[in-house]
N, C-alpha and C positions, 0 to 999 in steps of 0.2 A: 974100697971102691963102691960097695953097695950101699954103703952111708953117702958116700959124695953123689953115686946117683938118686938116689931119694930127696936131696935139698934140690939137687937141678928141677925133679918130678914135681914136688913143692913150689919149686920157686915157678915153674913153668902154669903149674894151676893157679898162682895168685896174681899170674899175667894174664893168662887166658881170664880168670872170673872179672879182672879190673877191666881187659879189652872187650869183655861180653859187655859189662853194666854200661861202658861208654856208647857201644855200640846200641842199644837196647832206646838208649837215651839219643843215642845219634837217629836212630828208626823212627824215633818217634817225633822227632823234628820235622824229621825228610816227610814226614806223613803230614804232621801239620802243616808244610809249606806247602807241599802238592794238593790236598784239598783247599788251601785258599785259594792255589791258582785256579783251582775250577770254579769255585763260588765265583771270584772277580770276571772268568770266565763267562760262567752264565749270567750272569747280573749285567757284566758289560751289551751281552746279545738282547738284549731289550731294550735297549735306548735308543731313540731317537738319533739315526747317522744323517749327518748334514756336509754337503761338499761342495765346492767349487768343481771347475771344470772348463778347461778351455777349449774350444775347438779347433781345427786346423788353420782359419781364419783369423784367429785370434782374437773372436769374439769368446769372452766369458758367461759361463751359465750356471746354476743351481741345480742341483742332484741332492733328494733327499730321499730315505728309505725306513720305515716302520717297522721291524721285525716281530711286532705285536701285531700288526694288521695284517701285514704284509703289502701292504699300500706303499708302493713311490712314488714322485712327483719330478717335474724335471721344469724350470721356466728362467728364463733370462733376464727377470724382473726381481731383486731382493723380497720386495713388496709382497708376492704375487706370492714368493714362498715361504714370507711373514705369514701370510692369511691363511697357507695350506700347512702351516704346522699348526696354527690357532685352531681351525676346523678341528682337525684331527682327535684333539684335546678338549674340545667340549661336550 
């Protein structure tokens, strides 16, 4: 019995060391992937947000925001919010 328990003991350590090295290898994915999501994260929070926007009336209008400046803009005119991204950028 004592020999059969020692290959179980054996056999159970070259499960646990092969479930650790996947795991080890699984960790360090899960890490890569979640620091990319925060890079794409931060990187996204600086761009330039530009949107539509309809009112009750159902007139359409332009909503844009800076997270660099902190500058919004808001006009009913495409044109008007061509010129206030241009400004922005020079």
């Amino acid at each position: 019995m004592k020999n059969h328990g020692m290959c179980l003991q054996n056999n159970d350590t070259e499960l646990e060391l092969g479930v650790g090295y996947k795991s080890n290898s699984f960790f360090k994915k899960s890490l890569r992937k979640i620091w990319q999501t925060i890079v794409n994260y931060l990187a996204s929070n600086q761009e330039l947000k530009v949107w539509q926007k309809m009112d009750r009336h159902g007139n359409i209008y332009w909503q844009a925001y800076d997270p660099v400046t902190g500058k919004s803009f808001m006009s009913g005119s495409e044109y008007d919010m061509r010129a206030w991204i241009e400004q922005i950028y020079r």
